[in-house]
KETORKE-196150 format. One record per residue (C-alpha): x negated, y negated, z; residue in one letter. Coordinates in steps of 0.02 Angstrom, whole numbers, plus 32768, in hexadecimal, padded with zeros to 4 digits. Layout:
REM residues N
+------+------+------+------+
!    X !    Y !    Z ! type !
+------+------+------+------+
!    X !    Y !    Z !    A !
...
+------+------+------+------+
//
This chain:
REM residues 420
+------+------+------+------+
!    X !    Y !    Z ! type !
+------+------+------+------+
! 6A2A ! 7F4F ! 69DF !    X !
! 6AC6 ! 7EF2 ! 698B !    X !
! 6A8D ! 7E6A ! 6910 !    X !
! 6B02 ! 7DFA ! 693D !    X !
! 6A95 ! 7DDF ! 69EA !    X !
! 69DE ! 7DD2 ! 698F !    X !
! 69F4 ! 7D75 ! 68F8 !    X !
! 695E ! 7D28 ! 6881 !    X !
! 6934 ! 7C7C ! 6889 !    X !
! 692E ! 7C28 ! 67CA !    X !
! 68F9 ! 7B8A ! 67AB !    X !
! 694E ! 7B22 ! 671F !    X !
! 68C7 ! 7AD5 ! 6695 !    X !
! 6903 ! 7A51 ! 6619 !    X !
! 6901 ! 7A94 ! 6563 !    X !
! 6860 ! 7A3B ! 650D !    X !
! 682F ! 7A4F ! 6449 !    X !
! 6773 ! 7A7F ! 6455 !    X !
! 6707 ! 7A2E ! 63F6 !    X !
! 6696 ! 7A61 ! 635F !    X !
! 65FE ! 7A88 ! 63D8 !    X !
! 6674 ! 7AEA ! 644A !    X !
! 66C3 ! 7B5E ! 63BC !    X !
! 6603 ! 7B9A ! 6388 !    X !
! 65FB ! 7BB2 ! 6443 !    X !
! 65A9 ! 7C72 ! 646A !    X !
! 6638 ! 7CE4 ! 64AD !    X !
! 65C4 ! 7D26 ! 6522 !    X !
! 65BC ! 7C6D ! 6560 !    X !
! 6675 ! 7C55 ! 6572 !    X !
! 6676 ! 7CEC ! 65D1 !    X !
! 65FC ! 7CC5 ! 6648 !    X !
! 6654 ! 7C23 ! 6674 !    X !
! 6702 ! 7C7C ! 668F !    X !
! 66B7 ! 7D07 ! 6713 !    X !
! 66BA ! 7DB7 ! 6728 !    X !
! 674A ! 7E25 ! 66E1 !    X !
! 67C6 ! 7E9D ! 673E !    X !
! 6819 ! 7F42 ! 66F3 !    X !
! 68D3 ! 7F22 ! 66E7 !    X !
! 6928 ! 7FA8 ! 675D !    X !
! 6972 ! 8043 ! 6725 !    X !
! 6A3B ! 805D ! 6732 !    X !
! 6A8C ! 80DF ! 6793 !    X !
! 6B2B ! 8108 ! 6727 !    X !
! 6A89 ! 8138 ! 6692 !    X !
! 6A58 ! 81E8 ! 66FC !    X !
! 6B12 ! 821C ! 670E !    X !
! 6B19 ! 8209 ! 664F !    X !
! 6A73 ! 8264 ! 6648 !    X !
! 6ABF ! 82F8 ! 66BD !    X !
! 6B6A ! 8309 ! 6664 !    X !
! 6B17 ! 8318 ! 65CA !    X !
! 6AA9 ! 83AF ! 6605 !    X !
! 6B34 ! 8409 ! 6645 !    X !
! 6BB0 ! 83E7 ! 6595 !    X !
! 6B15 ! 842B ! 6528 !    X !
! 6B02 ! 84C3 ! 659F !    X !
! 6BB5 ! 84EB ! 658B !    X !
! 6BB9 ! 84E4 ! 64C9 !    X !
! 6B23 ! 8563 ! 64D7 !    X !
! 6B72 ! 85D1 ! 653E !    X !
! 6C18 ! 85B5 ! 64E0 !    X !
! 6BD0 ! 85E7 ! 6433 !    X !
! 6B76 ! 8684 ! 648C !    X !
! 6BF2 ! 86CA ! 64BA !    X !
! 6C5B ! 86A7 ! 6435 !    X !
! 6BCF ! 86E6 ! 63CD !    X !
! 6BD4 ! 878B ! 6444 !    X !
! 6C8C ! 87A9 ! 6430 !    X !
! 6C70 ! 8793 ! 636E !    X !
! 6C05 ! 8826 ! 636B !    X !
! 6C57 ! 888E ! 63CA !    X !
! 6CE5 ! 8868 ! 635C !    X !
! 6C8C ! 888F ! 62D2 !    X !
! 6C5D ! 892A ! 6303 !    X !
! 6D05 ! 897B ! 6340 !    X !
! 6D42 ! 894B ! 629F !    X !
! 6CB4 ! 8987 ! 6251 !    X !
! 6CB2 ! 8A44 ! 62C2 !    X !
! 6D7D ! 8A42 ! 6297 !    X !
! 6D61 ! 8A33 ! 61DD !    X !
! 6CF8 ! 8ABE ! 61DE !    X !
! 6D75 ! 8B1C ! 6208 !    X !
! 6DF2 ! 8B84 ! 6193 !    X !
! 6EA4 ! 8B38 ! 617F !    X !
! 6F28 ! 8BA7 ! 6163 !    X !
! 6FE4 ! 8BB7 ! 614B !    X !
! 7059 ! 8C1A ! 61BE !    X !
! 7100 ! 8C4D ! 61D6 !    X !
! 7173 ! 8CD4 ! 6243 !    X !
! 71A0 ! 8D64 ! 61E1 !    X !
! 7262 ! 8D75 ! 61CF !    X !
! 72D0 ! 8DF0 ! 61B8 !    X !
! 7391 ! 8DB9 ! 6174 !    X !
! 7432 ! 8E01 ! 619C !    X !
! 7481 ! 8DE6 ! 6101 !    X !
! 749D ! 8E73 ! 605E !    X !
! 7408 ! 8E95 ! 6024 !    X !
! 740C ! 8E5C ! 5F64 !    X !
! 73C5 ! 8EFC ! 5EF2 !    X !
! 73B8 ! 8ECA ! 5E33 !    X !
! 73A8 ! 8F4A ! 5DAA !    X !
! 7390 ! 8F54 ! 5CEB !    X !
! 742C ! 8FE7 ! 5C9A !    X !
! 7476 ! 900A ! 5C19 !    X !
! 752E ! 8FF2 ! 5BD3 !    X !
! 758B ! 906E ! 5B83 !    X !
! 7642 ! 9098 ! 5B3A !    X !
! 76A9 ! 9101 ! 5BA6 !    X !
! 76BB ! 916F ! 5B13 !    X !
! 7658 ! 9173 ! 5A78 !    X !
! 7671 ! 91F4 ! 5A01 !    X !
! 761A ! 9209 ! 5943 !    X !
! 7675 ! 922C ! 58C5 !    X !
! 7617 ! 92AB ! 5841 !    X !
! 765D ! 92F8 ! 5799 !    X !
! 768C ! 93BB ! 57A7 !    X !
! 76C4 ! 93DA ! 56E4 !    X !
! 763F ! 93A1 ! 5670 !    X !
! 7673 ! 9338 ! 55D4 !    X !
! 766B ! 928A ! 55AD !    X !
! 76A5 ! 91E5 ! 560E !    X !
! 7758 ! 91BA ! 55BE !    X !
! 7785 ! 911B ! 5629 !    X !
! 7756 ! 90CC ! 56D0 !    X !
! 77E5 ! 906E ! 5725 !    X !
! 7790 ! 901D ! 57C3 !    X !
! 76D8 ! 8FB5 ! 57D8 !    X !
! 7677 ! 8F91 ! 5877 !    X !
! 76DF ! 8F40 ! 58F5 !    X !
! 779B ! 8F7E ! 58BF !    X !
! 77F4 ! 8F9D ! 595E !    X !
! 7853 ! 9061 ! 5927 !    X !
! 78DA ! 90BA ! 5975 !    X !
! 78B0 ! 9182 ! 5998 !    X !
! 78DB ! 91DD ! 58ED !    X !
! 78C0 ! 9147 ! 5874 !    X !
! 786C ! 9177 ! 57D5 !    X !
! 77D1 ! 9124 ! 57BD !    X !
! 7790 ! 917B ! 572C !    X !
! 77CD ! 9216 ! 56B0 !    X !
! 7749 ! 9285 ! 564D !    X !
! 775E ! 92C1 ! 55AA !    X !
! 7737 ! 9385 ! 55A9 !    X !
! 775D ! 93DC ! 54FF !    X !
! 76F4 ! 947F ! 5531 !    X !
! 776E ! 949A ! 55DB !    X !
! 7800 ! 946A ! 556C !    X !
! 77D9 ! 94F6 ! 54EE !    X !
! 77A9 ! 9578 ! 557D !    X !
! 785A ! 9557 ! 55BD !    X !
! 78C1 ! 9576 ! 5525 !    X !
! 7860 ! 961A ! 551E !    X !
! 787D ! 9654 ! 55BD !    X !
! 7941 ! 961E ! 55A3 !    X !
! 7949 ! 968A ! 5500 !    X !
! 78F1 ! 9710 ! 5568 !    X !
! 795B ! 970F ! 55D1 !    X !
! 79EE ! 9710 ! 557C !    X !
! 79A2 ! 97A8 ! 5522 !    X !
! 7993 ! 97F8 ! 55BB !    X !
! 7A55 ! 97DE ! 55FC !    X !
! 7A7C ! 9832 ! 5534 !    X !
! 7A2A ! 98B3 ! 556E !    X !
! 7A71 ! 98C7 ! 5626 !    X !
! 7B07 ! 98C5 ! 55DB !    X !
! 7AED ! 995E ! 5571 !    X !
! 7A9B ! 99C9 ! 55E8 !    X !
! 7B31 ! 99A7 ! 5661 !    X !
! 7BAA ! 99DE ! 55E1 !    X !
! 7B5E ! 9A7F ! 55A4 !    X !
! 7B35 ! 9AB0 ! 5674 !    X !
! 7BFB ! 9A8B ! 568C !    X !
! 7C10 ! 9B0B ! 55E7 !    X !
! 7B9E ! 9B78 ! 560C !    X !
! 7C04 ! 9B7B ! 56CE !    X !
! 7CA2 ! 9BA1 ! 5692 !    X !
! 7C5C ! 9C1E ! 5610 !    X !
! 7C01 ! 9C80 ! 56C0 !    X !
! 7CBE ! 9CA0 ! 56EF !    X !
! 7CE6 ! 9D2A ! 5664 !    X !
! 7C37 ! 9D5F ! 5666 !    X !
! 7C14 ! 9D18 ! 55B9 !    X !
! 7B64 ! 9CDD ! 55E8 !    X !
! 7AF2 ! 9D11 ! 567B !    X !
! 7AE3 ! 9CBD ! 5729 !    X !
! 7A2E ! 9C89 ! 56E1 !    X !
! 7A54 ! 9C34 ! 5643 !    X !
! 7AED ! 9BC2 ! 56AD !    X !
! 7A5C ! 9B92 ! 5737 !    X !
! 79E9 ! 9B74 ! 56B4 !    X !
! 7A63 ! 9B02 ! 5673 !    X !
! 7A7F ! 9AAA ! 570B !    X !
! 79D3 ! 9AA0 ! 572C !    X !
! 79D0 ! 9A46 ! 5682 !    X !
! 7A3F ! 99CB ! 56B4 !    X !
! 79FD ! 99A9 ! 576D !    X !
! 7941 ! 9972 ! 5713 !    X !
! 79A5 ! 9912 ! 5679 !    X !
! 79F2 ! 98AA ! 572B !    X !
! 7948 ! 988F ! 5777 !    X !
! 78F8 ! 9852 ! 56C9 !    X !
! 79A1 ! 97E1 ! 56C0 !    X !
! 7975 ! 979C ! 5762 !    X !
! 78B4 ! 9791 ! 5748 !    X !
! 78DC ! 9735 ! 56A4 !    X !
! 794C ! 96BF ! 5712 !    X !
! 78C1 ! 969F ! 5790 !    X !
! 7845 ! 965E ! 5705 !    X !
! 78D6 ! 95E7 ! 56B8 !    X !
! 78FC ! 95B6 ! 5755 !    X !
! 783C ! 958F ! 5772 !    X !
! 7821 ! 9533 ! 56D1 !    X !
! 78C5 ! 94BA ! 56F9 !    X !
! 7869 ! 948F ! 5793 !    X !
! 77CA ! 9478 ! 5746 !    X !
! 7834 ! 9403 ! 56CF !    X !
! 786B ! 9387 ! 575D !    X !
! 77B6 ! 936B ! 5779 !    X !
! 77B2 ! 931A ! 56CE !    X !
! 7815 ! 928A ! 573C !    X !
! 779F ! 9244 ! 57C1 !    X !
! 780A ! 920D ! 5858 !    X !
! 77FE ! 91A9 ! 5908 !    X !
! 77EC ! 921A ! 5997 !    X !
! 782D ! 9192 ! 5A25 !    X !
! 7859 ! 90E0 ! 5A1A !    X !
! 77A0 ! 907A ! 5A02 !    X !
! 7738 ! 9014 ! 59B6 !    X !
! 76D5 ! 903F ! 5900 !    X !
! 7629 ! 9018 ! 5948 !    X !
! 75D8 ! 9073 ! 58A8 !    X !
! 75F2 ! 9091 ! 57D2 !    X !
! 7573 ! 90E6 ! 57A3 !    X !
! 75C8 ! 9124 ! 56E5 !    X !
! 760F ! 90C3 ! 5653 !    X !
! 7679 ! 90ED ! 55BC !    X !
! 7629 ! 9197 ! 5545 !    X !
! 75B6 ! 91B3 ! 55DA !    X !
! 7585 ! 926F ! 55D1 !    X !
! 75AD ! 92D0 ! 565F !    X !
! 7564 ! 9370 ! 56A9 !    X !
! 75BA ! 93BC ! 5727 !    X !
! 7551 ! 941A ! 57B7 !    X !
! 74AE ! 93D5 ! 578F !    X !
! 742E ! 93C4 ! 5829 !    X !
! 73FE ! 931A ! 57F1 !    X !
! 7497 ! 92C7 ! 57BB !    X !
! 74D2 ! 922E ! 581F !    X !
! 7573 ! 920E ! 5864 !    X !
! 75EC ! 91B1 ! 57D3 !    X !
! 7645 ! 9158 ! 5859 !    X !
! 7632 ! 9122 ! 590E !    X !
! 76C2 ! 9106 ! 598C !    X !
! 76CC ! 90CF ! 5A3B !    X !
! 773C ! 90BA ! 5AB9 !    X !
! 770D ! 9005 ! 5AFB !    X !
! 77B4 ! 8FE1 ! 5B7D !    X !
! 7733 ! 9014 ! 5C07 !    X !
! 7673 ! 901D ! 5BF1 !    X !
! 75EF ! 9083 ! 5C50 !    X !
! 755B ! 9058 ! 5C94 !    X !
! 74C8 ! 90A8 ! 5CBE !    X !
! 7436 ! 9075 ! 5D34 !    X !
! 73AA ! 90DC ! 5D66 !    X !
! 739D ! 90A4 ! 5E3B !    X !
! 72EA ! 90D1 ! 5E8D !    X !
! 72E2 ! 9164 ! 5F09 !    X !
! 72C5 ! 90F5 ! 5F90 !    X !
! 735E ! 90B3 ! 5F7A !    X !
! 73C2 ! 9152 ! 5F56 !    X !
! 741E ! 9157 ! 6001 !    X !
! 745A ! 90B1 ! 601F !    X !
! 74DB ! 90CD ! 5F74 !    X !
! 7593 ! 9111 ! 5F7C !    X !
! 7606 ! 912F ! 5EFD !    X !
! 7692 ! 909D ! 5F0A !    X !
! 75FB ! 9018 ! 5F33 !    X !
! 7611 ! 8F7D ! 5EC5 !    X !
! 7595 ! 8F2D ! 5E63 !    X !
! 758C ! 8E8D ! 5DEE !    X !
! 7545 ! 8E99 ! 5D2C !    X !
! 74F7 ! 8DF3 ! 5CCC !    X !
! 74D1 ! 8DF6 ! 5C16 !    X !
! 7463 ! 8D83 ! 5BB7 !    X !
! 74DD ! 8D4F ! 5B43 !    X !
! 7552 ! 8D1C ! 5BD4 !    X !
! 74EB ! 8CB5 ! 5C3D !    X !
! 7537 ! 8C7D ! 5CEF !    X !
! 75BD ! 8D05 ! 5CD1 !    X !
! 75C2 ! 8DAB ! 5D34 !    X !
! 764B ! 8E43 ! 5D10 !    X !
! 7673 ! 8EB1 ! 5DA4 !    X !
! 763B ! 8F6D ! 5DB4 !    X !
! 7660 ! 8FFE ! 5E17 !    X !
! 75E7 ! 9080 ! 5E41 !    X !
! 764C ! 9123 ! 5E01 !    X !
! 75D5 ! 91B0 ! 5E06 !    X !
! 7500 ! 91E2 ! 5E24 !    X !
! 74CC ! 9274 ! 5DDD !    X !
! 747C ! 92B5 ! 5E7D !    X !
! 73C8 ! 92D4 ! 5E52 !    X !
! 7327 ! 9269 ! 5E23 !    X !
! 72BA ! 9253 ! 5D8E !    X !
! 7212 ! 92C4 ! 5DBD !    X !
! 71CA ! 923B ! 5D2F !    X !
! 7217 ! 91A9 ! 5D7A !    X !
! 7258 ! 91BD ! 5E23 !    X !
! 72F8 ! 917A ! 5DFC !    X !
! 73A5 ! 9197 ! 5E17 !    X !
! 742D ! 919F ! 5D73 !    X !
! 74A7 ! 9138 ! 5DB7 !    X !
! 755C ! 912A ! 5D5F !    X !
! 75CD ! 908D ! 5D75 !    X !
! 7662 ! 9053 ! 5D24 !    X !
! 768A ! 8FA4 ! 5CF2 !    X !
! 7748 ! 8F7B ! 5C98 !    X !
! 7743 ! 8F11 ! 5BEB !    X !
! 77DB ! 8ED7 ! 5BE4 !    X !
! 7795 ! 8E29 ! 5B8E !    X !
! 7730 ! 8EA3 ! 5B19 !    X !
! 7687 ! 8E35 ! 5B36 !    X !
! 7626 ! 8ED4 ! 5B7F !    X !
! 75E4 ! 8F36 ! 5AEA !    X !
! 75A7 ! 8FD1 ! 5AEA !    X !
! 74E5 ! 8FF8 ! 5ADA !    X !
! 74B7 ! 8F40 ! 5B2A !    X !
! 7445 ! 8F14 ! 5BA8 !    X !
! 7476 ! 8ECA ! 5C69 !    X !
! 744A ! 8EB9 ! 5CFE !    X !
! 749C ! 8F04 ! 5D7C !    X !
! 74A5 ! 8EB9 ! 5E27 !    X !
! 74B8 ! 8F33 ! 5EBF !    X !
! 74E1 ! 8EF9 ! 5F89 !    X !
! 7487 ! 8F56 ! 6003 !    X !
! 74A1 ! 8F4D ! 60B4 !    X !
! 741E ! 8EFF ! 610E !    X !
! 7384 ! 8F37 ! 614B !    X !
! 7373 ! 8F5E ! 6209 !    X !
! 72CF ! 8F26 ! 6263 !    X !
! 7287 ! 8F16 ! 61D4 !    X !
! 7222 ! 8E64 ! 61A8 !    X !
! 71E7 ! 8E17 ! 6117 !    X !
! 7144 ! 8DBE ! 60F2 !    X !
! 70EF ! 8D54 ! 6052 !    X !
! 70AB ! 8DBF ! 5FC7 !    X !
! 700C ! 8D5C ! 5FD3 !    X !
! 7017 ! 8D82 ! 609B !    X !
! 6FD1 ! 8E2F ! 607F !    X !
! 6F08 ! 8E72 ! 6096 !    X !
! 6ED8 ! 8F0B ! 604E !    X !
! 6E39 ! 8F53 ! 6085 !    X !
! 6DE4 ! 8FFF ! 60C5 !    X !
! 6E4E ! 8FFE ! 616D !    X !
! 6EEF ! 8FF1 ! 60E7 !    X !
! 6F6B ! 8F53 ! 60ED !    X !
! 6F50 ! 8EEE ! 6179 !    X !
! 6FB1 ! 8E3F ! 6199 !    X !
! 6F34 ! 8D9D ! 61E6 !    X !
! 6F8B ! 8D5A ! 6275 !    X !
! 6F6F ! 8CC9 ! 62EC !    X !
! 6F7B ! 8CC9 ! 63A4 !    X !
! 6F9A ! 8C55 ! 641B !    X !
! 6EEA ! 8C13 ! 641E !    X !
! 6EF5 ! 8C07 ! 6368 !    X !
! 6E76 ! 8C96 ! 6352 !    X !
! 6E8D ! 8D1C ! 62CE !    X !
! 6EE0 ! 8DC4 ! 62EA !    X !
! 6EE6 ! 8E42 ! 6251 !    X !
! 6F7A ! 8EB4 ! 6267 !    X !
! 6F95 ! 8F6D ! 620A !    X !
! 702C ! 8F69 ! 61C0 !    X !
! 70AF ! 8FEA ! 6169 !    X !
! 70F2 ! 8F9E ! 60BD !    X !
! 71A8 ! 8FD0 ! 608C !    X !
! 71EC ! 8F8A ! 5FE2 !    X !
! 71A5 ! 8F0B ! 5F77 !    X !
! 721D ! 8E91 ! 5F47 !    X !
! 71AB ! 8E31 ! 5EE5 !    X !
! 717B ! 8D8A ! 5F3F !    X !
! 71A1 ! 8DD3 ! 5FE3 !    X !
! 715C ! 8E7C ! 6021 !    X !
! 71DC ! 8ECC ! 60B4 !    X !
! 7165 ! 8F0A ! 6150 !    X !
! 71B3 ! 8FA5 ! 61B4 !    X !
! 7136 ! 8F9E ! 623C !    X !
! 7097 ! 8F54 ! 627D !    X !
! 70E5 ! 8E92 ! 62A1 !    X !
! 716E ! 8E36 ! 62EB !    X !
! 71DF ! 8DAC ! 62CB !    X !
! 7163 ! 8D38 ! 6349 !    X !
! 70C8 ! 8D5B ! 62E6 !    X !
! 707E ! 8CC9 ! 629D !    X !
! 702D ! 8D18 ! 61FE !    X !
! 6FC8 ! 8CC4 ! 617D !    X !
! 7001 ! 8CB1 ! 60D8 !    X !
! 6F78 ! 8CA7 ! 6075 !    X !
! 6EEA ! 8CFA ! 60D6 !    X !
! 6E32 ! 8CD7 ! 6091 !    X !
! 6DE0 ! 8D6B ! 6070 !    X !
! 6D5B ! 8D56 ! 60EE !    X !
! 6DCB ! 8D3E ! 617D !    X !
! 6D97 ! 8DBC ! 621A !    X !
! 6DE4 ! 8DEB ! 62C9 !    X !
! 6DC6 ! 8D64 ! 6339 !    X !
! 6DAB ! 8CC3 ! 62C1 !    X !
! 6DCE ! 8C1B ! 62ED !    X !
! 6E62 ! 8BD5 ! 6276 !    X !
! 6EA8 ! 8B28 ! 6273 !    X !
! 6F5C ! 8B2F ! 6242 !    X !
! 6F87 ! 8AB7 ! 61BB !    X !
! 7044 ! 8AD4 ! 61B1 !    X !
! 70B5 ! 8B48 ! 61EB !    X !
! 7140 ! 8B87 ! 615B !    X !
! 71F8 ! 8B9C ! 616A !    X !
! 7223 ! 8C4E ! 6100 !    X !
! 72D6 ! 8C4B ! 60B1 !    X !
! 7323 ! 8CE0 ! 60C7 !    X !
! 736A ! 8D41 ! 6026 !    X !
+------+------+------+------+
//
């Protein structure tokens, strides 16, 4: 019922001090004058409150269950995906540029000869040190040889014996052949004579032959340049003895023909059939860093090493600057073509076990797959693979050795493999 229709009926009282005897009044008494009491009545608008609290503290609970739910199942996905192995992958590639093949060889002169002593004697004078640039002929040193001297003005006075006596035996054989005319001697004495004469001409020219053999001997005393070169060697000085033909004597000079050097690199088999003579090639030397000098590939000498399974390979490499010397090391630098179909993978990409070398893989549903593989050359970081993969392989690139067929991987990153 509206309470504007019933309303309660209150009386006004005028406001009175009480008195002393009415303060020390009994409560009980006051009450008993004033009536009964009556419980105030409750408000409406206090159950909504009531209701809409209920239902905000039964959404929080819900709320922070399933929050609390999601958390854990959170928690354990990332838990279940950390226990998982991470790896690495990338596509094998293959390149279509040269293939770069780098070898250690060794430089030589184009020609090189030393120079040894043929008369024996003693070291008059040297003329040219290490380094002198020489024309062909030049003297570089002359031996003093008294013993070949003396053995030559023998054999001179021998043989100038032997033409006094040539001349006498052909004078009496002409006699003694005019005297056969009147019969004054027999046939045999004049051949006799003439036989006389024939062996004083050979002994003339046997005498001539040993003269003519000790003059040569005698422009060995006089040590010469055989071609236009370098002195790369002095290995005499001044009053130095020197014996001729002895099995350990060294060479007294060294010269080498340095206008175009040499170069020598021993190529593994494997290689053996991708080389041709006219193929160029680049040489580096230590003591030239950042510079390279061309080469030619002139010649191979067309068998292998049984010890190392190497080729002898000859190139050629001009020196017109003179900065290539002869015995250094280089490197030489060869271009191959490039390798058809066939990929290359990380060192570090390869598993070696009882089945051989397998590759790890991963498949679409990122579970392992170990692949057998056939390795072709080993060019150090990289390994080249001739079969067993292809380019869309994913393969791991640093497999953990406990990795089996049909593993569950997560991939952490996939690489990007520059080419060579």
């Amino acid at each position: 019922m509206p309470d504007d229709i019933i309303k309660p009926v209150t009386a006004t009282v005028p406001y009175e001090r009480p008195g002393a005897d009415e303060e020390n009044r009994p409560a009980a008494a006051d009450a008993h004058d004033h009536g009964p009491h009556r419980a105030p009545p409750r408000p409406r608008g206090l159950k909504l409150v009531g209701g809409v609290a209920a239902v905000v503290a039964i959404a929080v609970a819900a709320s922070g269950i399933i929050s609390r739910r999601n958390s854990e199942a959170a928690l354990s996905q990332w838990t279940n995906e950390q226990a998982l192995p991470t790896v690495s992958v990338l596509h094998p590639i293959t390149s279509d540029a040269p293939r770069a093949l780098t070898l250690p060889g060794d430089v030589e002169a184009y020609y090189e000869a030393p120079i040894y002593a043929r008369v024996s004697g003693y070291l008059h004078m040297w003329y040219d040190d290490i380094g002198a640039h020489v024309k062909a002929g030049q003297v570089l040193a002359t031996i003093d040889a008294p013993d070949l001297d003396q053995q030559l003005s023998q054999a001179q006075a021998d043989l100038a014996n032997a033409n006094a006596n040539l001349s006498l035996a052909e004078l009496t054989a002409k006699r003694w052949h005019a005297l056969l005319a009147s019969n004054s001697v027999s046939q045999q004495s004049a051949d006799e004579k003439a036989g006389a004469a024939a062996a004083a001409r050979a002994v003339v020219r046997a005498q001539q032959a040993h003269v003519d053999q000790l003059r040569a001997m005698s422009t060995f005393k006089r040590l010469t340049a055989p071609f236009d070169g370098v002195v790369t060697a002095r290995n005499t000085d001044i009053g130095a003895l020197i014996n001729a033909g002895s099995i350990a004597a060294e060479p007294l000079f060294k010269v080498a023909d340095v206008h175009e050097m040499r170069v020598y690199v021993r190529v593994p088999q494997v290689y053996a059939s991708e080389l041709a003579v006219g193929m160029a090639a680049q040489l580096t030397q230590p003591q030239y860093p950042g510079q390279t000098f061309p080469a030619t590939l002139a010649t191979t000498s067309q068998s292998v090493a049984a010890a190392s399974r190497t080729v002898l390979v000859e190139l050629t490499a001009g020196n017109k600057a003179g900065k290539l010397w002869p015995g250094t090391y280089t490197e030489v630098k060869f271009e191959l073509p490039p390798d058809q179909g066939v990929l290359r993978v990380p060192s570090s990409a390869l598993i070696f076990r009882s089945a051989g070398a397998q590759l790890a893989t991963v498949d679409h549903d990122n579970h392992i797959v170990m692949k057998d593989v056939t390795i072709g050359r080993n060019l150090g970081q990289e390994i080249e693979i001739s079969e067993g993969i292809s380019p869309a392989d994913f393969v791991v690139t640093t497999p953990l050795d406990t990795l089996e067929n049909g593993d569950v991987v997560r991939i952490g990153s996939v690489l990007q493999q520059a080419p060579n």
